[in-house]
Each structure stands twice: as C-alpha cells, then as structure tokens.
DRENTOR-97148 format. One line per field, with one value per residue: residue in one letter; chain; x, y, z of N, C-alpha, C in turn. Coordinates in Angstrom, 3 decimals. Each point is the difference from the previous one (the first is absolute). Layout:
<atoms>
r c(a/...) .
c c(A/...) .
n.east c(X/...) .
n.north c(Y/...) .
n.up c(Z/...) .
ca.east c(X/...) .
ca.north c(Y/...) .
ca.up c(Z/...) .
c.east c(X/...) .
c.north c(Y/...) .
c.up c(Z/...) .
</atoms>
This chain:
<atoms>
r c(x/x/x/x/x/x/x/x/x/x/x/x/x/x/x/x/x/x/x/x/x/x/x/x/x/x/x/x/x/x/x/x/x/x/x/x/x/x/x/x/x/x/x/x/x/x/x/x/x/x/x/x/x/x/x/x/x/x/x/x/x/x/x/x/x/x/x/x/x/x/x/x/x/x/x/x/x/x/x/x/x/x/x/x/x/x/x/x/x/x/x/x/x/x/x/x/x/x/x/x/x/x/x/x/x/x/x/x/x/x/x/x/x/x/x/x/x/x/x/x/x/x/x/x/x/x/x/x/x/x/x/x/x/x/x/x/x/x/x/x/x/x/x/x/x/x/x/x/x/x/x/x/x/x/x/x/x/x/x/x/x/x/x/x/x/x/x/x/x/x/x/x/x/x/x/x/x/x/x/x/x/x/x/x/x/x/x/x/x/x/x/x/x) .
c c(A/A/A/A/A/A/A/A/A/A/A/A/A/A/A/A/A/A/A/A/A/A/A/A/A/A/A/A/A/A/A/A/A/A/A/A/A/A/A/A/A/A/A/A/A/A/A/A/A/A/A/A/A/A/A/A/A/A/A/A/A/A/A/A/A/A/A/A/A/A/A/A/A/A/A/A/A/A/A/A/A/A/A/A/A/A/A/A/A/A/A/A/A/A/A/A/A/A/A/A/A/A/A/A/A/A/A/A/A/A/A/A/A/A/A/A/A/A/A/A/A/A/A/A/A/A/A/A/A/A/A/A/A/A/A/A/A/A/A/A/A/A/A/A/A/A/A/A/A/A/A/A/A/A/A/A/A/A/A/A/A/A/A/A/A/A/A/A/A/A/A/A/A/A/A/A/A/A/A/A/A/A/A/A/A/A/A/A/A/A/A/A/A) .
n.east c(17.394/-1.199/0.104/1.051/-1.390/-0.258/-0.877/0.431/1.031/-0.728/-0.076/1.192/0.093/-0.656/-0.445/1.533/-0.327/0.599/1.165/1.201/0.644/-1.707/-0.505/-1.092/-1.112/0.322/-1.439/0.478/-0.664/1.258/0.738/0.534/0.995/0.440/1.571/0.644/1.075/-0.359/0.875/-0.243/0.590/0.228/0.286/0.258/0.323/0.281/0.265/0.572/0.111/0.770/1.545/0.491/0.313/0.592/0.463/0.543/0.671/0.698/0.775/-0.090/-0.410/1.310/0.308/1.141/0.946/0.912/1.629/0.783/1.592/0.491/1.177/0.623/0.312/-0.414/-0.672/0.301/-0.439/0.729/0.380/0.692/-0.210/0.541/0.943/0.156/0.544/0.929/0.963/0.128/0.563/0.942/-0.208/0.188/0.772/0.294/-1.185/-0.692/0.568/-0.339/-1.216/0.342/0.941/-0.689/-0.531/1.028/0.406/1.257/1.047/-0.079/0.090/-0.554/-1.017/-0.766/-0.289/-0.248/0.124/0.776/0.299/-0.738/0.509/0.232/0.650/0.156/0.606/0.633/-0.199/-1.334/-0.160/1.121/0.462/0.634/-0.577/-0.781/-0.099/0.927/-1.176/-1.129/0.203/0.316/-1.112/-0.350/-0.946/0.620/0.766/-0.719/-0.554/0.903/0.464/-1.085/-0.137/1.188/-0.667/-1.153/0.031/0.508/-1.357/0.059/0.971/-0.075/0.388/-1.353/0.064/-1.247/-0.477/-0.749/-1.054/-0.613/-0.761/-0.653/-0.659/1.359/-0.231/1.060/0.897/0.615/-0.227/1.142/-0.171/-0.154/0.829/-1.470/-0.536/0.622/1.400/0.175/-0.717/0.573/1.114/-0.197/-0.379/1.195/0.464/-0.848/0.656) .
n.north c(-18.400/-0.836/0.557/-0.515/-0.815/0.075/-0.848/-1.056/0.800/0.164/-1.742/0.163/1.376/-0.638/1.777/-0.063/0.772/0.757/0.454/-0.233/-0.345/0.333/-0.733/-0.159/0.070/1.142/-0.440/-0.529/-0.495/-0.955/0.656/-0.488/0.218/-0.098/-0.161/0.666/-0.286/0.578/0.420/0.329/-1.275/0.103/1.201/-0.732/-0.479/0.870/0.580/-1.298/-0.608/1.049/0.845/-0.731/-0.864/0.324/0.372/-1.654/-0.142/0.643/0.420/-0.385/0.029/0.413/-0.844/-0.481/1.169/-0.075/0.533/-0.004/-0.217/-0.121/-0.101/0.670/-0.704/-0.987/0.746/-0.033/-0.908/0.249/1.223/-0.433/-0.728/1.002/0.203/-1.069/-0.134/0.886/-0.454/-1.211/0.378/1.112/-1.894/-0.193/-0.389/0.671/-0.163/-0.111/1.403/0.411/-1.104/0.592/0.957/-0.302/-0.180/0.525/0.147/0.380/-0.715/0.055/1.466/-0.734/1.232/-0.621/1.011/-0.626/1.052/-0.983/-0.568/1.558/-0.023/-1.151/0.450/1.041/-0.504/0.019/1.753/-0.357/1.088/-1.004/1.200/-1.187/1.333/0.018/-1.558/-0.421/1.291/-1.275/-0.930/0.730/0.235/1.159/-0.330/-0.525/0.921/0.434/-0.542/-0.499/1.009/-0.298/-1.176/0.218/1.475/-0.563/-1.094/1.452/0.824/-0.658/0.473/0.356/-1.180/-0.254/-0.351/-0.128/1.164/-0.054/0.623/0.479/0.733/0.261/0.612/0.460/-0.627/-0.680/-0.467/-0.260/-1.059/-0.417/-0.370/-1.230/-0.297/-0.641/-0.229/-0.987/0.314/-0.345/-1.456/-0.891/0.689/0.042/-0.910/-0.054/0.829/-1.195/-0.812) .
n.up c(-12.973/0.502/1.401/0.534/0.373/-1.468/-0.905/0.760/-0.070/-1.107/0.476/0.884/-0.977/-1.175/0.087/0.461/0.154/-0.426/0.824/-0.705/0.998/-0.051/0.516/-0.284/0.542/0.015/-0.145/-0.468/0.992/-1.042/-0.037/-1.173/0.685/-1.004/0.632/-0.884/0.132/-1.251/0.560/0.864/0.249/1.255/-0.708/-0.508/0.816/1.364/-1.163/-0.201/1.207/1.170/-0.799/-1.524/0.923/0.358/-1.644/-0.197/1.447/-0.130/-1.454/-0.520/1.521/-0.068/0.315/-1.284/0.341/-0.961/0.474/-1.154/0.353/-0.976/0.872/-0.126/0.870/-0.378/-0.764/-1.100/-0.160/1.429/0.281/-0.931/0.202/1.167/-0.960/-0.770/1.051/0.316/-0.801/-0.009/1.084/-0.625/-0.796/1.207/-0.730/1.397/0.331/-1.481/-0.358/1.547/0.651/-0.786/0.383/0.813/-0.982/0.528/1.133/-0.408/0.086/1.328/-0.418/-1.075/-0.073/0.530/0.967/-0.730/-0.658/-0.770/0.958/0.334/-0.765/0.468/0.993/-0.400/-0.899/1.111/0.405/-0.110/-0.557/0.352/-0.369/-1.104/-1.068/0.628/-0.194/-0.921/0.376/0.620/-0.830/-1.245/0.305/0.197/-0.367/-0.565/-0.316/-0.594/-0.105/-0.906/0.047/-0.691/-0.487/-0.215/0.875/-0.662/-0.934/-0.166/-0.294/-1.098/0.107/-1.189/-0.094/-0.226/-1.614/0.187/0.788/0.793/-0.650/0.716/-0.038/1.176/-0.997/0.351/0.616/-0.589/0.726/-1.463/0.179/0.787/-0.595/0.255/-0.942/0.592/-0.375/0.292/-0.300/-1.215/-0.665/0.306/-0.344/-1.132/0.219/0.569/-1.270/-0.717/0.910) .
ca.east c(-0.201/-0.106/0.855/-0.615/-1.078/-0.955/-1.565/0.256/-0.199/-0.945/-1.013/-0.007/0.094/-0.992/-1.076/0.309/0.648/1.477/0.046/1.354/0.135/-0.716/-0.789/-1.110/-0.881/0.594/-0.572/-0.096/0.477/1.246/0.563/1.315/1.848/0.964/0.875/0.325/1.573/-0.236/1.185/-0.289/-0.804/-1.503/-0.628/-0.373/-0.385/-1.608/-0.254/-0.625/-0.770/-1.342/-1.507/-1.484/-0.502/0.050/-0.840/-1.640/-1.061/0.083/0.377/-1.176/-1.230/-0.097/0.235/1.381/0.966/1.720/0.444/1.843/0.748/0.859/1.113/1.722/1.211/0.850/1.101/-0.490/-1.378/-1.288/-0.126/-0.623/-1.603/-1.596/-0.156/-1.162/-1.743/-1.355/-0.650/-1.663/-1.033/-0.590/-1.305/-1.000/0.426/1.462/0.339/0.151/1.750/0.780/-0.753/0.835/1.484/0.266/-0.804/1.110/1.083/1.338/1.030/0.290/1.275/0.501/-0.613/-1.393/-0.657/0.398/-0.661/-0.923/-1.525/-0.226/-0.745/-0.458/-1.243/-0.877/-0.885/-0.998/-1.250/-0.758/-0.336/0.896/0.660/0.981/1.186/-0.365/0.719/1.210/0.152/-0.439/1.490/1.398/-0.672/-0.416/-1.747/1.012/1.119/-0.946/-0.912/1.544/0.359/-1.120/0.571/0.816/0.005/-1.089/1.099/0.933/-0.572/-1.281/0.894/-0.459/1.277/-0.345/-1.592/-1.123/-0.509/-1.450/-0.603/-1.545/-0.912/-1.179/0.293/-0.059/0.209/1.205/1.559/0.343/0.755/1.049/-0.087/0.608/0.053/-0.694/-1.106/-0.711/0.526/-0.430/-0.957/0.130/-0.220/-1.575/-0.607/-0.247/-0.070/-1.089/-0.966) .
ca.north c(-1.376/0.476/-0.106/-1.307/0.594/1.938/-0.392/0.165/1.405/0.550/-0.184/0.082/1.062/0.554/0.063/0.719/1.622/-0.092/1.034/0.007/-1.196/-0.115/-0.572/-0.232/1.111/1.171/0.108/-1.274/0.109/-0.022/-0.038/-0.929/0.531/-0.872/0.249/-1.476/0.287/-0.665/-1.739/-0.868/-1.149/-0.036/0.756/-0.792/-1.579/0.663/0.726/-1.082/-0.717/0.806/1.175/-0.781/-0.339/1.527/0.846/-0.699/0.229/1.465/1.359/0.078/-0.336/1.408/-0.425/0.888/0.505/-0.465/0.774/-0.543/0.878/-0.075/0.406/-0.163/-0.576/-0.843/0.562/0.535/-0.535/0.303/1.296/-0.244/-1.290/0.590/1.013/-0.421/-0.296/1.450/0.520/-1.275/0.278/1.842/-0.495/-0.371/-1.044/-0.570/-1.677/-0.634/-0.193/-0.293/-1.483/-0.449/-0.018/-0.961/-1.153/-0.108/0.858/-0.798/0.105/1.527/0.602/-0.519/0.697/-0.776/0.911/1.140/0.381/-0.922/-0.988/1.166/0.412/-1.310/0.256/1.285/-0.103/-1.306/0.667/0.677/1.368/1.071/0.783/-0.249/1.012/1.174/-0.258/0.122/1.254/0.583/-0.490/1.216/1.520/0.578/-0.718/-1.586/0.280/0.572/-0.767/-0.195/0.973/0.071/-1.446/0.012/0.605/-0.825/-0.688/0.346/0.062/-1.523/-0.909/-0.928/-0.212/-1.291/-0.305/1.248/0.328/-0.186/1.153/-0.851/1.069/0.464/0.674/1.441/0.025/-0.682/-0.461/-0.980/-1.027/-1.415/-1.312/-0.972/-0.445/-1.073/0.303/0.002/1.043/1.216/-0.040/0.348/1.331/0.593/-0.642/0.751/1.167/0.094/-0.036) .
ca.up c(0.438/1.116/0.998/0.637/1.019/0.054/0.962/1.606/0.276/-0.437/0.389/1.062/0.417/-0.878/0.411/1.531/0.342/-0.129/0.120/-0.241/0.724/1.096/-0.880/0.253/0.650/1.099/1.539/0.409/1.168/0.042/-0.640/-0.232/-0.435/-0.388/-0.352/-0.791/-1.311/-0.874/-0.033/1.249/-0.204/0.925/-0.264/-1.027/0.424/0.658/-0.446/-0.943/0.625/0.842/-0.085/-0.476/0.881/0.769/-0.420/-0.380/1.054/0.843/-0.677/-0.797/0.520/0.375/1.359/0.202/-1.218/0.035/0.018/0.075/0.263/-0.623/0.286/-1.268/1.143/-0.325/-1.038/-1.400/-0.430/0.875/-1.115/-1.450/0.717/0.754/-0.706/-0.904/0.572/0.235/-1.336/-0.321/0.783/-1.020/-0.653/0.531/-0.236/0.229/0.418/-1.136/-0.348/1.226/-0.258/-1.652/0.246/1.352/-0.699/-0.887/0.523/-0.132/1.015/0.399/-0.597/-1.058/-1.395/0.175/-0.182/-1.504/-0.667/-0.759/1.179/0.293/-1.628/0.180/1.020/-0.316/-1.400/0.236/0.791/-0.806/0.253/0.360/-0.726/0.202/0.015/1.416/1.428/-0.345/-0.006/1.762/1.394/0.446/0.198/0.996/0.885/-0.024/1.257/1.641/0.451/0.040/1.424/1.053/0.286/0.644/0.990/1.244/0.339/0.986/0.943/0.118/0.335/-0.465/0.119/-0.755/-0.895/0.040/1.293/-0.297/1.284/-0.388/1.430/-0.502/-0.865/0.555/1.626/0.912/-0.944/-0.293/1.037/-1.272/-0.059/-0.425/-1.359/-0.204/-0.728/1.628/1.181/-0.398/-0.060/1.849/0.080/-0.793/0.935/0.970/-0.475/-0.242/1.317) .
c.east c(-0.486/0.854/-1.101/-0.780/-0.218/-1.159/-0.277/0.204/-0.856/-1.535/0.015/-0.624/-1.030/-1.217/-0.038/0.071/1.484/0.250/1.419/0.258/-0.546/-1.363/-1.296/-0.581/0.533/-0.787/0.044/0.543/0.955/1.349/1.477/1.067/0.431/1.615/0.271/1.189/-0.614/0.798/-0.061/-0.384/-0.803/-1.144/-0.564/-1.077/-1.411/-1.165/-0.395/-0.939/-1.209/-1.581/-1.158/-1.486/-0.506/-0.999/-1.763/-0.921/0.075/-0.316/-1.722/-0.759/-0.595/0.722/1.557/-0.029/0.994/0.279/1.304/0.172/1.589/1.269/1.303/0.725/1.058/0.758/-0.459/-0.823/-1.389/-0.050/-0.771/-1.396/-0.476/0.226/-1.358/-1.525/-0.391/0.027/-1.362/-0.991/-0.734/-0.997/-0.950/0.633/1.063/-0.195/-0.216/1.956/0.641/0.048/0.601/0.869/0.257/-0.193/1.241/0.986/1.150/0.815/0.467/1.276/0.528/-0.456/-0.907/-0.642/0.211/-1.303/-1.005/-0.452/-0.452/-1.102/-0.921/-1.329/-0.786/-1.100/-1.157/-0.890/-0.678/-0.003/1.839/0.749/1.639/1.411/-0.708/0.630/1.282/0.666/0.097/1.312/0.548/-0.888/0.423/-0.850/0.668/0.680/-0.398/-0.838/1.095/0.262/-1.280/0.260/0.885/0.159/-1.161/1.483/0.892/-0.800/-0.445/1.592/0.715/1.423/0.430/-1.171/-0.168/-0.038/-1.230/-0.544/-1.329/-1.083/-1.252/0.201/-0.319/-0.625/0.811/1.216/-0.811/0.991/0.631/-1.021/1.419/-0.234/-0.318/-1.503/-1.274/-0.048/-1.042/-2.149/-0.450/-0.288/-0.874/-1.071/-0.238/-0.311/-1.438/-0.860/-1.488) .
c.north c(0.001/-1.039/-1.458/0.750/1.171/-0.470/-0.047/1.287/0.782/0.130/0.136/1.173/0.757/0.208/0.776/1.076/0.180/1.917/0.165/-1.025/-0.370/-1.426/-0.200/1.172/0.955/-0.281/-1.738/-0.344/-0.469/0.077/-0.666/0.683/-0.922/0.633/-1.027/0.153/-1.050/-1.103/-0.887/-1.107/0.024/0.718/-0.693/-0.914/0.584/0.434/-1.192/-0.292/0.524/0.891/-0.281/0.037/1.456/0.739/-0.529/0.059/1.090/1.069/-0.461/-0.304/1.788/0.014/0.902/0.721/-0.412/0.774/-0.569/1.170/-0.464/0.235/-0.832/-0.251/-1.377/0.471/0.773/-0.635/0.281/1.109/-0.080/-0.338/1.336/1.368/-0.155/-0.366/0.929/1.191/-0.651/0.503/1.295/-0.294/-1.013/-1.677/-0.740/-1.555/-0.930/-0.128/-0.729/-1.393/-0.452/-0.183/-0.995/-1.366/-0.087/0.377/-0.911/0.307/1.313/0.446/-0.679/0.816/-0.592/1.081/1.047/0.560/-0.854/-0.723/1.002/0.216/-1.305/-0.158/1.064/-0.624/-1.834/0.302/0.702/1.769/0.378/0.315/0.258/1.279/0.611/-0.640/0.396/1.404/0.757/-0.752/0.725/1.026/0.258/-0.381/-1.540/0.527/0.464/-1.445/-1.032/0.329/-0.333/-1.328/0.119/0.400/-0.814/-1.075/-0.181/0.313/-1.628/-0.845/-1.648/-0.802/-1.232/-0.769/-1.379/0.228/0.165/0.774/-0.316/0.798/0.902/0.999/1.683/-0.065/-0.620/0.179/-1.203/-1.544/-0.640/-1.117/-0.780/-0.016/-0.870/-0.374/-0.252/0.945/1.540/0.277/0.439/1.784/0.522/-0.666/1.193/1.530/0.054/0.438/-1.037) .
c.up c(1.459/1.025/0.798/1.062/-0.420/0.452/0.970/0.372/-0.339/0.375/1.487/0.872/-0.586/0.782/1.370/-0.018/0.151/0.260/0.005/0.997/0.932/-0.982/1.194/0.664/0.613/1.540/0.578/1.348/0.950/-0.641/0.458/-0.414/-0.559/-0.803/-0.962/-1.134/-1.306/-0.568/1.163/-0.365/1.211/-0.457/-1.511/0.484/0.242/-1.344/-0.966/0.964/0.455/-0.986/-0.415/0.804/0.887/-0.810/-0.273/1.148/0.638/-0.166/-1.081/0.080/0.935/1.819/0.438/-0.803/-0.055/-0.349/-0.288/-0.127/-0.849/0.375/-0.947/0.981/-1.111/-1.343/-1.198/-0.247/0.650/-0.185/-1.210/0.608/0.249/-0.865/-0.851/0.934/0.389/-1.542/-0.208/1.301/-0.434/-0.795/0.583/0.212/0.866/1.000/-0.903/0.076/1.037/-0.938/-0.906/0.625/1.123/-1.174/-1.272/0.495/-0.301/1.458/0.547/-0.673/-0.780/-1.140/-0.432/-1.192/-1.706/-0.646/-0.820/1.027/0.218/-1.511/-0.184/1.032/-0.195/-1.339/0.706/1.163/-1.021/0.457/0.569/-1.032/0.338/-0.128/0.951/1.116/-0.198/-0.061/1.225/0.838/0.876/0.448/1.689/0.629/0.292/1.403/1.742/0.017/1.058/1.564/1.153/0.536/0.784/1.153/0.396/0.388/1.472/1.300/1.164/0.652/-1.245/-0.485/-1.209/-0.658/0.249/1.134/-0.036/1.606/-0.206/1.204/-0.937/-0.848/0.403/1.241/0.940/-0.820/0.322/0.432/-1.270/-0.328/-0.792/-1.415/-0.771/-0.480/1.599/1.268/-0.636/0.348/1.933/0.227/-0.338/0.813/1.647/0.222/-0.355/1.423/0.080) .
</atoms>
C-alpha cells in the first residue's frame, strides 16, 4: 500500500544524482551539511518546508550538493530511521526514504518507527529493494558509515536537528546557518559569491 507523499517524494528527487547520503553534483560549487535525528520534529518541519525548495533551486540546477548527516540522539526510532536510510542510501535511494519518513513521522519514542511503515515506504520508491534494505541495516557498510556521522558530528560540535553548515565546496569549513529556508538561501547566496 503506498505511504502518504510517495509522489511528492519521488518526484522530488527524480533525476538527481544520489551517492548514499550525498545528493546532487560532486563538483557543484557549494555544498550544504545538514544534521538531522529522523524523529526530530525540527528536523521534520525543515525538511517539509525548506528542502523542496533547496533542491528545486539549488541542488538541481547543479549550484549545491547536500549532504545529511543522520544522527540517533533522541532514541530507538531515530536509530531505526538512519539505520534504514543509509541501507536506502547502498541503492541510491535514501532521500526518497528520509522524505517519506519526515512525511509520516509519529511522536518521538512512541515506536513510530516499525517495520510495516518501513515495508510501506520502501514498496512506495520505485527501484528500492525492500529484503536488501532489510539486510543492509544491520551490515557493516550500515555501521561504519554510522561511526563516520558521528565523529564529523562530534567534530562539527553538533548538539541539535537540524544543524545546518553551508561553504564553498572543499575550500572552506563550512559556516552554521540558521534553520530556515531564508537563513539558509542567505548562505548559499554568500558561499556562491
């Protein structure tokens, strides 16, 4: 049965370059951090409102890359969440799943998060392969990527979703921005030069 907003998701992302949790151009001449707890309602909100927008003028015009970054701080669900998005990210697929899951997320630490909304959202992305994700969760390539998040994270100071970094692509750190689709457009803006 499909999951509320597969289209919208589908069509959001259809056509981008996708590289496990990296989406649009590798040379594009800014690129976007984004932290984000898949239960987070801020991290919800940004992610209904902003990206859209973000990816329609930015990222697929070749201008950003985005870059999330998935962290498990508020509980089991957020785990579960970025377990499955970087299995979906091993098919190319993981901001179709993220987009789903923000486009349905239930109450923090209530078990939002089950298998069947998971089997729900997978069978409503065209090309993802629902026993490979369900195989890659638990992998090794899942777990290190895992570990890699986490130590930028720690590196990046990061304390709270979404955090948002935003600098020329491989020639600066990256700066905060604000959590706002303005604050944000602002940055890219100045990063553009």
């Amino acid at each position: 049965m499909p999951i509320s907003g597969a289209a919208q998701a589908n069509e959001l992302f259809s056509g981008i370059p996708q590289q496990n949790n990296v989406l649009g151009e590798s040379d594009a001449p800014v690129t976007m951090i984004e932290y984000v707890d898949i239960q987070c309602p801020w991290s919800a909100a940004f992610e209904k409102s902003a990206i859209p927008t973000i990816v329609r003028d930015y990222v697929r015009p070749g201008k950003l890359m985005f870059v999330q970054r998935p962290i498990g701080f508020i509980g089991p669900d957020s785990r579960r969440g970025r377990d499955a998005a970087f299995a979906a990210g091993l098919q190319g697929k993981y901001f179709e799943l993220v987009q789903l899951l923000y486009l349905n997320q239930g109450e923090e630490n209530s078990g939002w998060l089950t298998d069947d909304l998971l089997e729900s959202a997978v069978a409503s992305i065209p090309g993802l392969d629902a026993t490979k994700l369900f195989a890659d969760r638990d992998s090794s390539t899942v777990a290190d990527e895992e570990q890699t998040v986490d130590a930028d994270a720690s590196a990046d100071k990061v304390d709270a979703t979404p955090t948002i970094l935003v600098g020329r692509t491989g020639r600066s750190t990256p700066k905060p921005a604000k959590p706002d689709l303005q604050s944000v457009e602002n940055a890219i803006a100045a990063a553009l030069g």
